[in-house]
Structures are given as C-alpha cells and as structure tokens.
C-alpha positions as CSV (number, residue, x, y, z in Angstrom):
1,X,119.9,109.0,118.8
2,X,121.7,107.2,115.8
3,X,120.8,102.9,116.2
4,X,124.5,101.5,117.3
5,X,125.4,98.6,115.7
6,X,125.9,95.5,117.9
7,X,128.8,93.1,117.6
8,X,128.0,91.9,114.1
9,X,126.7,95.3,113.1
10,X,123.4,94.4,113.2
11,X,120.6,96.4,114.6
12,X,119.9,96.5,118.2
13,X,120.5,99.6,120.3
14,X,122.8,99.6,123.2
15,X,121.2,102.4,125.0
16,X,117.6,102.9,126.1
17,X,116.1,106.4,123.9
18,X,115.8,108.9,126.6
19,X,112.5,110.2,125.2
20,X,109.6,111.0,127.4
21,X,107.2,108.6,128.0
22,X,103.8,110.2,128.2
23,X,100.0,109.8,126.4
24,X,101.5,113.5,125.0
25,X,103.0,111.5,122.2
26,X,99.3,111.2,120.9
27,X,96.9,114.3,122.6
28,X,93.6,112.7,123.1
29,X,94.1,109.5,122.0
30,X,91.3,106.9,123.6
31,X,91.9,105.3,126.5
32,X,91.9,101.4,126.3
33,X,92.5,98.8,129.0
34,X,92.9,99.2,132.8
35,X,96.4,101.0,133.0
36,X,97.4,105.0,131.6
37,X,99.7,105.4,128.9
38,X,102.6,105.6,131.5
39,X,101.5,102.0,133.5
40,X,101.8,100.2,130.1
41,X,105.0,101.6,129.0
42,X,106.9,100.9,132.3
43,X,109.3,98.0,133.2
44,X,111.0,95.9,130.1
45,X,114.3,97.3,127.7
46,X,112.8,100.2,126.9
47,X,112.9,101.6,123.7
48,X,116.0,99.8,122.2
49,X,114.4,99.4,118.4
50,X,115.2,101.6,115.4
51,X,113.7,102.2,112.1
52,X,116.3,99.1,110.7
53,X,115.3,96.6,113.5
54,X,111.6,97.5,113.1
55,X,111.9,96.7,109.4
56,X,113.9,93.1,109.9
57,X,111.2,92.6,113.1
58,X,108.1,92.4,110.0
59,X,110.7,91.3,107.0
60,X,111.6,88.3,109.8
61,X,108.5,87.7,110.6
62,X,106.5,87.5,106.8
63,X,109.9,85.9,105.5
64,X,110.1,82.7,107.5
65,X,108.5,79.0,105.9
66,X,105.6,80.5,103.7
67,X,107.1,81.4,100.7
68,X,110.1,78.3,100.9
69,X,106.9,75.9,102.0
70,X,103.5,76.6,101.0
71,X,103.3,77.2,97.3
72,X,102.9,73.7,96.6
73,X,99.5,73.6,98.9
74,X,98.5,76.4,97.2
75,X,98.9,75.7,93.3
76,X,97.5,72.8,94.5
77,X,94.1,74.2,96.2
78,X,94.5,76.5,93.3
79,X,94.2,74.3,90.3
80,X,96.6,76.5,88.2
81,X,99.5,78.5,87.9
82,X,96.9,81.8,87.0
83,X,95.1,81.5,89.5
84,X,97.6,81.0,91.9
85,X,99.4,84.0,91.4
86,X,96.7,86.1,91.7
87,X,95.9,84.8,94.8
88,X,99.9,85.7,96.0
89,X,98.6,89.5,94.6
90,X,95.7,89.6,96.1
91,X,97.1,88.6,100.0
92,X,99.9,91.3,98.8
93,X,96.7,93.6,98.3
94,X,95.0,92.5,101.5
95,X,98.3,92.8,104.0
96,X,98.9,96.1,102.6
97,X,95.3,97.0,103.3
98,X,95.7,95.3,106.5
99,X,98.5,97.2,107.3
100,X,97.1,100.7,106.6
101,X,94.5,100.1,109.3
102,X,96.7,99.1,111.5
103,X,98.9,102.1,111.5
104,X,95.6,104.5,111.5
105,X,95.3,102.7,114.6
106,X,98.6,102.2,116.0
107,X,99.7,105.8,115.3
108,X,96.4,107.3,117.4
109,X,97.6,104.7,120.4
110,X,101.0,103.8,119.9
111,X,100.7,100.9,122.7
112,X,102.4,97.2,122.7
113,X,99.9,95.0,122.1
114,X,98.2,95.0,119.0
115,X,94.8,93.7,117.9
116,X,94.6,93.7,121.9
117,X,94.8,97.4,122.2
118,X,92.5,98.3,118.9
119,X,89.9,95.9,119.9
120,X,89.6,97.3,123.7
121,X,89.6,101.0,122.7
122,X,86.1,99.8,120.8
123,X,84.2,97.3,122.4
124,X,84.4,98.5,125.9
125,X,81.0,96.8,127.1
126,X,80.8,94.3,128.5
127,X,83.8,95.2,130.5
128,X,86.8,93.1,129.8
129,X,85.1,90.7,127.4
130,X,87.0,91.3,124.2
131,X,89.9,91.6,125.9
132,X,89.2,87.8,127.5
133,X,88.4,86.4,124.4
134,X,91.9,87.7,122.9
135,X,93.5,86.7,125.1
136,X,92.6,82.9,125.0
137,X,92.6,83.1,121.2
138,X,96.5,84.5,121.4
139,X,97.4,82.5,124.0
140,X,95.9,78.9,122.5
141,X,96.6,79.4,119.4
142,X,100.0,81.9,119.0
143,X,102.0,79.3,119.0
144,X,105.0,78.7,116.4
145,X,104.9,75.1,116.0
146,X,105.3,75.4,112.3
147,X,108.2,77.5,111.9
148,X,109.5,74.2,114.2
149,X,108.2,71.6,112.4
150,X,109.6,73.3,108.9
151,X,112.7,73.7,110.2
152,X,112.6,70.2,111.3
153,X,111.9,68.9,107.9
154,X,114.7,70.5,106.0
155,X,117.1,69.6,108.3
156,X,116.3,66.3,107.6
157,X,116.1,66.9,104.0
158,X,120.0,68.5,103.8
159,X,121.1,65.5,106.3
160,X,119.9,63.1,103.2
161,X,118.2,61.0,105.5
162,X,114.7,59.0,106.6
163,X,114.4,60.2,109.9
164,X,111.3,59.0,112.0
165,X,108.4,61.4,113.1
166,X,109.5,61.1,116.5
167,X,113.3,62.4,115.6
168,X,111.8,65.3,113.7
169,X,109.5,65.9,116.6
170,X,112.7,66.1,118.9
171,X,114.4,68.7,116.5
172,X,111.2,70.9,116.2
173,X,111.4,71.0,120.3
174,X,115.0,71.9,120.1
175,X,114.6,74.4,118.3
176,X,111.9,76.4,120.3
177,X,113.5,75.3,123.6
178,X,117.2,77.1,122.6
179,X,115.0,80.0,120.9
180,X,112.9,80.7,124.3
181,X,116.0,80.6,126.1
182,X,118.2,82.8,124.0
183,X,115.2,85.7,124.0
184,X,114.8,84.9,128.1
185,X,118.2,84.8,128.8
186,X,120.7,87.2,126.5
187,X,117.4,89.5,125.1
188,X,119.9,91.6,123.2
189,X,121.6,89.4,121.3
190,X,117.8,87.8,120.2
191,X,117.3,91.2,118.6
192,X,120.9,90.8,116.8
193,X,120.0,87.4,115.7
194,X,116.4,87.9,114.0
195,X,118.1,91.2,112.5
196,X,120.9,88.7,110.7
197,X,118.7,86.0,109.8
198,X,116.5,88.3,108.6
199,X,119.1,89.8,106.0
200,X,120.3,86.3,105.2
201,X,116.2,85.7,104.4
202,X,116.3,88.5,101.8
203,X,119.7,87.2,100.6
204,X,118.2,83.9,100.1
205,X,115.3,85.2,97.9
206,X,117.3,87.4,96.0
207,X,119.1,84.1,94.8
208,X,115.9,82.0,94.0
209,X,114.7,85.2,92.0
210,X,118.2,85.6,90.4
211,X,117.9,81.9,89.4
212,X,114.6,82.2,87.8
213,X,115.8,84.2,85.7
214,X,118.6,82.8,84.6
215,X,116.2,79.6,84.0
216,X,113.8,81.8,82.2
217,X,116.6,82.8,79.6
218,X,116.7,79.6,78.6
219,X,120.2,78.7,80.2
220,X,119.3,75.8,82.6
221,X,119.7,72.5,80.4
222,X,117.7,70.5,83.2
223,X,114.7,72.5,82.2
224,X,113.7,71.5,79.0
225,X,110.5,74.7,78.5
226,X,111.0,77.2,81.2
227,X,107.9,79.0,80.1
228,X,105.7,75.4,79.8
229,X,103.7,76.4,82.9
230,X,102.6,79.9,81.5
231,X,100.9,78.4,78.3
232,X,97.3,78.2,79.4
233,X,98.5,79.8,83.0
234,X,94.4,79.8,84.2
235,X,93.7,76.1,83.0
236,X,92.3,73.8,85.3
237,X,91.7,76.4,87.7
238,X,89.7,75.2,90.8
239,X,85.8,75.9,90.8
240,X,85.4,76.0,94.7
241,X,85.1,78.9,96.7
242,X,86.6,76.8,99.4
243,X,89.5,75.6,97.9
244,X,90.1,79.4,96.8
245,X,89.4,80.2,100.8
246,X,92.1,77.4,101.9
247,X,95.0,78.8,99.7
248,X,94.1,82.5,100.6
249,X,94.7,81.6,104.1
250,X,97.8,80.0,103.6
251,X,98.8,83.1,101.4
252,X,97.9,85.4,104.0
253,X,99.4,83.1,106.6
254,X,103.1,83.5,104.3
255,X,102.3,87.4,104.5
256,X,101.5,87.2,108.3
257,X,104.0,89.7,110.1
258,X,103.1,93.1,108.3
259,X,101.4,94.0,112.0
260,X,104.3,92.2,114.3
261,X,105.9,96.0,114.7
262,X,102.0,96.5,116.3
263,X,102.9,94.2,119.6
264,X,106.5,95.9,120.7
265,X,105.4,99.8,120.1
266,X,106.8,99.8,123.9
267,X,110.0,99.2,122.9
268,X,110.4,101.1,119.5
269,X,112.0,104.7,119.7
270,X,110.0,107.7,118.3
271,X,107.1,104.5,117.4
272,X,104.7,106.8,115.2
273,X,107.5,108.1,113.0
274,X,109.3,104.8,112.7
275,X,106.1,102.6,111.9
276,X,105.2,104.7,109.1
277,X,108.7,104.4,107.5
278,X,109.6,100.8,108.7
279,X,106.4,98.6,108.1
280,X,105.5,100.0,104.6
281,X,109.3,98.9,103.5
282,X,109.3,95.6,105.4
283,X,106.1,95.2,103.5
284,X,107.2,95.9,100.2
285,X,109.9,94.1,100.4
286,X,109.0,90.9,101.3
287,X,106.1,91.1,99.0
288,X,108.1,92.1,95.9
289,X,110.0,89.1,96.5
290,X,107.5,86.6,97.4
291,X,106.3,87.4,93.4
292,X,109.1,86.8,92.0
293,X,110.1,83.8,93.7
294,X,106.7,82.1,92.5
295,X,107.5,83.4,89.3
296,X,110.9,81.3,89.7
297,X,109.1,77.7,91.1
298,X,107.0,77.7,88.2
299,X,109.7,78.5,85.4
300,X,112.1,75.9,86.6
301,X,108.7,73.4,87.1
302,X,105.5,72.5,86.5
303,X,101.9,73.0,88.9
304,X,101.8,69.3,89.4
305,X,105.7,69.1,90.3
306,X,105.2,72.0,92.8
307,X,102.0,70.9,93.9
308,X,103.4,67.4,95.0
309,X,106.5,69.1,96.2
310,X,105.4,69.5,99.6
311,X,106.6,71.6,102.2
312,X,110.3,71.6,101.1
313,X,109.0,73.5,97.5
314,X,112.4,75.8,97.6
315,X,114.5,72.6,98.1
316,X,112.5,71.4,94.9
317,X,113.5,74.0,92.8
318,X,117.0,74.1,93.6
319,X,116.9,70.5,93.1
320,X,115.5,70.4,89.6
321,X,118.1,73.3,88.6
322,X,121.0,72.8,90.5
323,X,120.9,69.0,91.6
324,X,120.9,67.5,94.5
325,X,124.0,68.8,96.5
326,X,122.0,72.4,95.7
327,X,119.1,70.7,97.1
328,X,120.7,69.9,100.4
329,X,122.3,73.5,100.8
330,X,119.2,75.5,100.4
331,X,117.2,73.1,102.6
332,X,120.1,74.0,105.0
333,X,119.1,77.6,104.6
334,X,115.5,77.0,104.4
335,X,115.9,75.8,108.0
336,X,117.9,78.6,109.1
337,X,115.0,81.0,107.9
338,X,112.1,78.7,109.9
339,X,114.4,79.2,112.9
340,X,114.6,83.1,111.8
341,X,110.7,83.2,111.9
342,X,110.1,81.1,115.1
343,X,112.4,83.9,116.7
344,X,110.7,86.8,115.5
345,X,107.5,85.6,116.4
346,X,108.3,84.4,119.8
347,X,109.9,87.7,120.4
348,X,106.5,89.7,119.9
349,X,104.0,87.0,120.9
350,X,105.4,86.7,124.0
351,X,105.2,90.5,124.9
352,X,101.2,89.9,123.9
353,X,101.3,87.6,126.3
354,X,102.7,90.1,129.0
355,X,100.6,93.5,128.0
356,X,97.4,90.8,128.3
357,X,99.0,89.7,131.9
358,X,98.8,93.3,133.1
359,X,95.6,93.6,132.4
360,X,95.0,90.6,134.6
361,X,93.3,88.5,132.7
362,X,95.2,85.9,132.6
363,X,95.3,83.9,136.1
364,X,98.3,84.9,138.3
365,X,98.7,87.8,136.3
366,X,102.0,89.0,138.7
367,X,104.0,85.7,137.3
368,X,102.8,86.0,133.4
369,X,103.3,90.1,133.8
370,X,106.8,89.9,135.2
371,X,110.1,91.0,133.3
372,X,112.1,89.6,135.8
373,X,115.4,88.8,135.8
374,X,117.1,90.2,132.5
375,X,114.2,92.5,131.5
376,X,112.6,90.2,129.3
377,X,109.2,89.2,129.1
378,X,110.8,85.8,130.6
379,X,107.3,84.6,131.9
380,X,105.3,85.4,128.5
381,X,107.6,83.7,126.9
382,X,107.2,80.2,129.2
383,X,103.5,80.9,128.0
384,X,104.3,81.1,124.6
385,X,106.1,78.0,125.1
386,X,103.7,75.9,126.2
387,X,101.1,75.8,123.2
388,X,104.0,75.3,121.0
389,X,105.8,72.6,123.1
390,X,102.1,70.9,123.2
391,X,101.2,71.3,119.4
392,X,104.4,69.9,118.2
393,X,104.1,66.9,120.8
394,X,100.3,66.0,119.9
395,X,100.1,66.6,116.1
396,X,100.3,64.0,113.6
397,X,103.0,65.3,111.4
398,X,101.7,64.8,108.3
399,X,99.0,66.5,108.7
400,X,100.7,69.4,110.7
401,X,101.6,72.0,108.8
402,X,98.3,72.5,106.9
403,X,96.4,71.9,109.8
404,X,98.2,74.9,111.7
405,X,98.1,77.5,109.2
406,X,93.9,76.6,108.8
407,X,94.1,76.5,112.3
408,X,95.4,79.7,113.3
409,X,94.0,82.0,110.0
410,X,89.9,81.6,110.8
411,X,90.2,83.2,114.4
412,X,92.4,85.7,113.0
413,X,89.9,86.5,110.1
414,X,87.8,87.1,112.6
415,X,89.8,89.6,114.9
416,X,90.7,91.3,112.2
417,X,87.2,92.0,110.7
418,X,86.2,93.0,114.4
419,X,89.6,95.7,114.7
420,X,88.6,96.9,110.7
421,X,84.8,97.3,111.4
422,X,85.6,99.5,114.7
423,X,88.2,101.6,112.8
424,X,85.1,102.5,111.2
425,X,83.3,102.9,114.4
426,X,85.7,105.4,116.1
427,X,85.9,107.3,112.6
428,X,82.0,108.2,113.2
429,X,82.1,108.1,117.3
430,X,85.5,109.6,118.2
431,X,86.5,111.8,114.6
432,X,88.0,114.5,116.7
433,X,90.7,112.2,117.7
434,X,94.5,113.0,116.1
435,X,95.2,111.0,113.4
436,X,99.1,110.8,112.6
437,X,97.9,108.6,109.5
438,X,94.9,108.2,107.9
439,X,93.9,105.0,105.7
440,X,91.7,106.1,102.8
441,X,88.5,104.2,104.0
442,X,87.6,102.0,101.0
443,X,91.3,100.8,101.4
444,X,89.9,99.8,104.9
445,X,86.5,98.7,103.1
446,X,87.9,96.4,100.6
447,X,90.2,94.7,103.9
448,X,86.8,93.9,105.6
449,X,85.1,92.5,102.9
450,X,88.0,90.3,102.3
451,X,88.0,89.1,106.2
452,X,84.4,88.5,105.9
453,X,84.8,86.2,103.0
454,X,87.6,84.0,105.0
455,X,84.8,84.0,107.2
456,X,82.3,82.2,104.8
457,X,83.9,80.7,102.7
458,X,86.2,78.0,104.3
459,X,82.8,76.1,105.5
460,X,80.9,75.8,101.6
461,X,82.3,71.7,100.7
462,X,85.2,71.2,98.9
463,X,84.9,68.8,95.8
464,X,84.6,65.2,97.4
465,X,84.4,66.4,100.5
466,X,88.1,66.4,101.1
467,X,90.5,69.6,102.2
468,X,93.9,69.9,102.3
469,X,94.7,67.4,105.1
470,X,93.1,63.5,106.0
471,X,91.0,65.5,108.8
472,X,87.6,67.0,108.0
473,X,87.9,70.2,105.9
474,X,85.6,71.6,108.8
475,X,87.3,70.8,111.5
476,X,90.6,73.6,111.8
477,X,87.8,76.2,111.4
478,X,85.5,74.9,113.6
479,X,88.0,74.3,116.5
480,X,89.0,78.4,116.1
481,X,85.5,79.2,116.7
482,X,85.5,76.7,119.5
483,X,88.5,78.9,121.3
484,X,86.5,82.1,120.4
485,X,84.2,80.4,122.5
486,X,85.6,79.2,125.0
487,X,86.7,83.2,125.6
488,X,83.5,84.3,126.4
489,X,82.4,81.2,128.2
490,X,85.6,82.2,130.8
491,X,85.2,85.5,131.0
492,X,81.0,84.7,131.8
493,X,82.5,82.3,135.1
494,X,85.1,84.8,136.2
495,X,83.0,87.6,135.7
496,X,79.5,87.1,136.4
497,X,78.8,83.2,137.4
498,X,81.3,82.7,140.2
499,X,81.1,86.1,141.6
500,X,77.6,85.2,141.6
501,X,77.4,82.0,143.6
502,X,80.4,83.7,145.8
503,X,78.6,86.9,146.7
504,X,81.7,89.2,145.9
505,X,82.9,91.6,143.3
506,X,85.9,92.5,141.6
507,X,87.6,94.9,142.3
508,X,90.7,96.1,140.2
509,X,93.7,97.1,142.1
510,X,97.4,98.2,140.4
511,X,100.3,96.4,141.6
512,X,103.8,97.5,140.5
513,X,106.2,94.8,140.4
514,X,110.2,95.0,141.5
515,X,111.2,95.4,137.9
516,X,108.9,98.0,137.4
517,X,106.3,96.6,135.7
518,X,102.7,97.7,136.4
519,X,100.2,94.8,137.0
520,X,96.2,95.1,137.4
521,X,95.2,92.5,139.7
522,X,91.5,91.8,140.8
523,X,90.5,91.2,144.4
524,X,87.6,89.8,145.9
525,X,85.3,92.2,147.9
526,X,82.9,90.1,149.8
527,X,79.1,92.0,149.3
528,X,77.0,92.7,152.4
C-alpha cells in the first residue's frame, strides 16, 4: 500500500497496513520481555509510517539544535578547527556504526522499543533488572528540555530583545506544553508536522552550505579571508582526553536520532524492509550536511568567533554574512527546527515510555500503558512531560544546555556499550537465529570501543579543573551513574526487599485494556 499524502502532502498514512501481525515476520527470533510478539503490537495507530516518514522521523530527530547550536562548544573544547572536524567525522563514523547494530538487532526483533528490547533479549537474569534500570534512565533523563530551551533562545534572538531568564523559561514550557498536546490530541497531524519541519530542516542546511560556498569563492565582502581558519587548521588543538570526551558527546548528542526509527517499529509498515532503506538515508543525509555546514561556520568565521558564539552559532554566521536582519530570520528558523526536534523526540520517547508500562514496571502500569482516547500513547506522553516540564523549571539557564547534553550522553554511553557487547553475546549463544542484516563485526567492535572511551574519559581533569559549564566537570556524569543506580536499587525494593519483609511474591498477570492494549501487571500472592 502506496503512503497517501496528508493535507499538505506530507507523509502520514491515512489507513492502517492490513499486514499480519505475527512473530512470523522474524522465525525464531528471541523472546524478550513479558508479552508475545502479538501482545506488544496490539492497541495504538497501527502501522501508519512509510519508508518517507521513517526517514523525516531520524532526519527530524538528528536535525534539530545540534548542528545550529553546538559547534561553538565544541571548537571550543576542541582547541581548533582540525581537530574539530574530525571529531564531527568521527561521531559520523560512530552513529553509522551505531546504527548497523541496531538494525542487526532491530531486524531479528522488529519490536517498539529500542535499547529496551535489545537489552532484555540478553540479560534476562536477574529477571526484570535491565529492564528497571532502563526504564528509570529513559524516563529521568529522556526529556527534551533542550530542544525547549534553544528554541527559546532564538526566539528571543529574532524578537531583538533582552528577555529575562524567567520569560525564556515561559517560552521553553510553551513550547513542550502545545507539542504534548498536538501528539495527544490530533496524533495524525504530529506525524504531518515533524514530516514538514523536517523538510524545511534540510532546506535550511542546504542554504547555510550554499552560502559557504559562495563565501568561500571569495564573494562575501564582510569576510575579509574566508580560508583564514584553514591555515594551521590543527593549531592549538586541545591536549585533554577530557575535553576531547566533552565535545564527542555533544557531537554524538547533534547525531542522536539515527536509532529513533528503533522505538515506533509498532507502527512502521513492512518495519524490516523499511528500516534498512529509511535509516541508512536519514543517516546519510543529515550527516553529509552536518559537514558541510561546519565547513560553512568556519569560512565565514574564525574558532574563537564560533567558539564565543554560543548556542545561537547559525544566527552568528548569518549575521557576519548577511547582517543583522539575516540574523534575525534564521534565528526564526533555527527555532522552528528546535520545535521540529522536541516533536520528533516526544513522539518516540513517549511510546518508550508506553512499551516499558506494559511490561509493568513502571507503577500503575494500566494508566502509563493506556492509548486512550485518540490512540495515542496520551499517558507516555504526560510522562515524558514531566522530566521536561521539571528540567526546564529547575535549571539555571546558563548552564542548561551544556549541562543536558553531558547529562543525558554518559548513561547513554553506557546502554549502548551494554546493547553492542550482547550483539556479540547472541552472535556466539543464539547464531542460529535469522538475521535479515548482518553488521560486519569490527564495524560493531570499533562502536564498543568508542562507548567504552565516553565511559572513561569524561572523569580524567580537564586543564584547571574547569568543564564546559560553572558546575563541576564531574558532576553531569556522576549524576547519570547516580540514575543507573538508583535503577537497580528500585528494582532490589520491589523485587526482593519488600516482598521480603511482606511475605508475598509476584506474580505477573496480562491485562488487556479497552483500547486494546495489552498490560502485564504484577499481583501480590501472599506465601504460606
């Protein structure tokens, strides 16, 4: 069935695929969780997502305030324009390696979820731990409070006024507020909208890269030397491992998105075929362009200039060419893509939220689970709401954007080198298994060695002590491990401590909600 265009011709399907669904799609594939194939597929919009709309779900996603924001924190981190670049190939390198084992994965159990459903089809013992500690870790810290606070900031910036922190904290609410409404309420037209910002996104790149190089042939009179920061591209290049560690988070932060198909396989038609088409394109897209558009900042400036520039670094450099008026428009369409990204992550973070709320996890897994009344995840999305609504509110914002990106990249490091290292562990124990696609394993190799790195690195002192924010260059990373933590310590109480001291055990029954929706939910049977 052919993808029907929507009102504005954009991408989202107006009939649910009529295709079977069954654990056939993938013969053998290993059980994970505490539903069959059919339980997790059951309740929601079905599958309403083609190859197009997969490809502008990832493009959305990875094209959003990274590229627009955070070269200036990494030249900076970096040292030099040399060594920044390679550091936008090498997370290029890494997401693409990233994505091939997720797709080895996702094609042997094509299951919304993610990470969630990789990681449970491996460490199955102790029962429900991994899942647990997922699930905290998603729900804590998968928040899009920076997409927010960006979008916040340039719409100050193209209003050409000094708002106070308080006012930009009020637009940053707005914005995820009207977002979580739009996806609860009209779920359709939230497809329809990421799918058109997403194509204005790629739009918006093309131009910066267009205007590079125009301002590399020597045409831009404001820029005296366009090729000024190319002399001597690797000098003053940062000595610290940490620094290094910083910016390759925030680079892989700007390519996050490459696994966002991963978390609505549910509701993607024909999901093995379309995967392998859609996310190697959304990919290549995004990162073709990211390149370039470096390669534009630093014609039409200097390291320093972008360094200082902030988290409006596209404004900048439309500022420096163009003037101010130009400076004010893109800001204006900077915005527009922070609100394109908030939406595309909300959109799949919250349907994490739900596939973790049918395994019943989560307390009152019934309400977090439920689909009800317009088919979307309406409740997932409250909880994706609430970590936002809280980070924006508590946050200094000066500090805020940085902070996040630090924030949420250690745990991820860490999930990701745990779904990498059992790829490699179901390769040896479960080889028999059908593998639509197949990641060449030093592909997979060189991905884990990179995640152990982020691992290590971030926590060897920066010169003077100081990171890329007034807080402790320690602390971002040590409050991820302190979530990780605080994963195992819940699941020890609700598993073993209070059934302990209660004399009962748990006892998983399936509950099928009114939308359809299929809900494990564990009761308490007293022991003799």
């Amino acid at each position: 069935m052919a993808e029907s265009k929507g009102p504005i011709g954009l991408g989202v399907d107006s009939k649910v695929s009529p295709e079977p669904r069954s654990q056939s799609e993938v013969p053998d594939a290993p059980s994970v969780g505490g539903l069959d194939f059919e339980e997790y597929t059951r309740g929601g919009l079905g599958r309403h997502l083609g190859i197009f709309s997969t490809i502008f779900l990832i493009v959305g996603r990875i094209i959003g305030t990274g590229i627009f924001s955070t070269p200036s924190s990494v030249t900076s981190s970096a040292g030099s324009v040399g060594a920044a670049l390679l550091l936008w190939v090498l997370g290029l390198l890494l997401a693409g390696a990233g994505l091939s084992v997720w797709l080895e994965l996702g094609c042997m159990i094509p299951r919304s979820g993610g990470e969630k459903v990789y990681l449970e089809a491996v460490y199955r013992k102790p029962k429900l731990l991994i899942t647990v500690v997922f699930a905290v870790q998603a729900v804590a810290l998968g928040f899009t409070a920076s997409g927010c606070i960006v979008f916040a900031s340039n719409v100050v910036l193209a209003a050409g006024r000094n708002a106070t922190e308080w006012e930009e904290r009020g637009i940053a609410i707005a914005v995820i507020v009207s977002i979580t409404m739009l996806h609860t309420f009209l779920p359709n037209w939230g497809v329809r909208g990421m799918n058109a910002i997403g194509v204005i996104k790629v739009i918006l790149l093309l131009f910066i890269v267009i205007t590079g190089w125009v301002v590399l042939s020597g045409r831009v009179s404001s820029v005296e030397d366009p090729y000024a920061s190319f002399h001597n591209s690797f000098e003053g290049s940062a000595t610290s491992s940490n620094l290094y560690a910083t910016a390759l988070f925030k680079v892989l932060n700007s390519y996050a998105g490459w696994s966002n198909a991963a978390y609505v396989v549910n509701e993607i038609r024909n999901p093995i075929r379309t995967m392998k088409i859609a996310a190697p394109i959304g990919l290549a897209i995004c990162g073709i362009l990211y390149l370039l558009a470096n390669v534009a900042y630093y014609a039409a400036a200097t390291p320093q200039e972008i360094a200082q520039s902030g988290v409006t670094v596209a404004a900048f450099f439309m500022g420096k060419v163009f003037g101010t008026a130009a400076k004010r428009a893109l800001s204006v369409f900077v915005a527009i893509s922070a609100f394109g990204n908030v939406m595309t992550v909300t959109f799949a973070q919250a349907r994490v939220n739900q596939e973790l709320a049918k395994e019943g996890v989560i307390p009152f897994p019934k309400f977090w689970a439920s689909s009800w009344p317009f088919g979307s995840p309406s409740a997932g999305l409250l909880l994706h709401f609430i970590p936002s609504f809280i980070v924006i509110v508590a946050i200094p914002f000066g500090d805020a954007y940085n902070f996040i990106l630090d924030l949420e990249g250690y745990p991820g490091s860490v999930i990701n080198f745990l779904v990498v290292a059992g790829l490699f562990y179901l390769r040896w124990t479960a080889a028999e298994i059908p593998r639509p696609f197949k990641v060449w394993w030093p592909v997979a190799f060189f991905f884990m060695v990179a995640q152990a790195f982020q691992l290590v690195a971030p926590f060897i002192r920066p010169p003077g002590g100081k990171g890329d924010t007034s807080l402790p260059y320690w602390l971002p990373y040590v409050i991820g491990i302190v979530v990780l933590l605080a994963g195992i310590v819940y699941w020890a109480f609700w598993q073993i401590i209070l059934p302990s001291f209660g004399k009962y055990k748990l006892t998983p029954q399936h509950s099928v909600l009114s939308d359809g929706t299929t809900v494990v939910v564990y009761k308490k049977r007293k022991l003799i």
